[in-house]
C-alpha positions as CSV (number, residue, x, y, z in Angstrom):
1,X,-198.0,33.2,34.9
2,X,-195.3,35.5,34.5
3,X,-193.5,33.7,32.1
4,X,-196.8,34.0,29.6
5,X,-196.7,37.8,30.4
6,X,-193.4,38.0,29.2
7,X,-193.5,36.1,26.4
8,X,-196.6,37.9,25.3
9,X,-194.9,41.4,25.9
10,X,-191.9,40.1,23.8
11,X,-194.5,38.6,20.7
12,X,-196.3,42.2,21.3
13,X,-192.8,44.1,20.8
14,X,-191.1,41.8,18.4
15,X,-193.6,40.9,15.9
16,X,-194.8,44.7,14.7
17,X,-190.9,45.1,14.2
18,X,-190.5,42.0,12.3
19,X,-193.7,42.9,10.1
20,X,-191.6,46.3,9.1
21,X,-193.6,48.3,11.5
22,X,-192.2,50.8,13.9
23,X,-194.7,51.2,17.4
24,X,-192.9,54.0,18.4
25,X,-191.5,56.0,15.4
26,X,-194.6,56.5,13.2
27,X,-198.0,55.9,15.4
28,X,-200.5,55.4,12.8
29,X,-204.1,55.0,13.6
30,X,-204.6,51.8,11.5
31,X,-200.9,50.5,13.2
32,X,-201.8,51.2,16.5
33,X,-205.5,49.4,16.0
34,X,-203.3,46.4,14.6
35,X,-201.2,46.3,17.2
36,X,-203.7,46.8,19.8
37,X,-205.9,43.6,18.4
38,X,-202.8,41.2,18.7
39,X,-202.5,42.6,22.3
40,X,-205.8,41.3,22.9
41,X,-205.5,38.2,20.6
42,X,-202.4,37.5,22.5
43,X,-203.8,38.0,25.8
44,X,-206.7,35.9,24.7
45,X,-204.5,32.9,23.6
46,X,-202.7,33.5,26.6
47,X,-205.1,34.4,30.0
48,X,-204.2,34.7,32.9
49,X,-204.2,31.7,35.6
């Protein structure tokens, strides 16, 4: 179980900064809704056992 969690925190961190987008620099609405729906997505693919 914790192993998912961090693995989804790492996809959750990683994959905004791969895409060319920065979660901390620039917080844009329509960013932070994108990021916020792979959060779920991930959590989703992912649930907790």
């Amino acid at each position: 179980m914790l192993e998912k969690f961090f693995y989804a925190t790492m996809i959750t961190l990683l994959l905004p900064i791969l895409l060319g987008i920065s979660p901390f620099s620039k917080p844009q609405s329509l960013n932070f809704q994108e990021i916020t729906w792979k959060n779920n997505h991930i959590q989703n693919t992912f649930p907790e056992t």
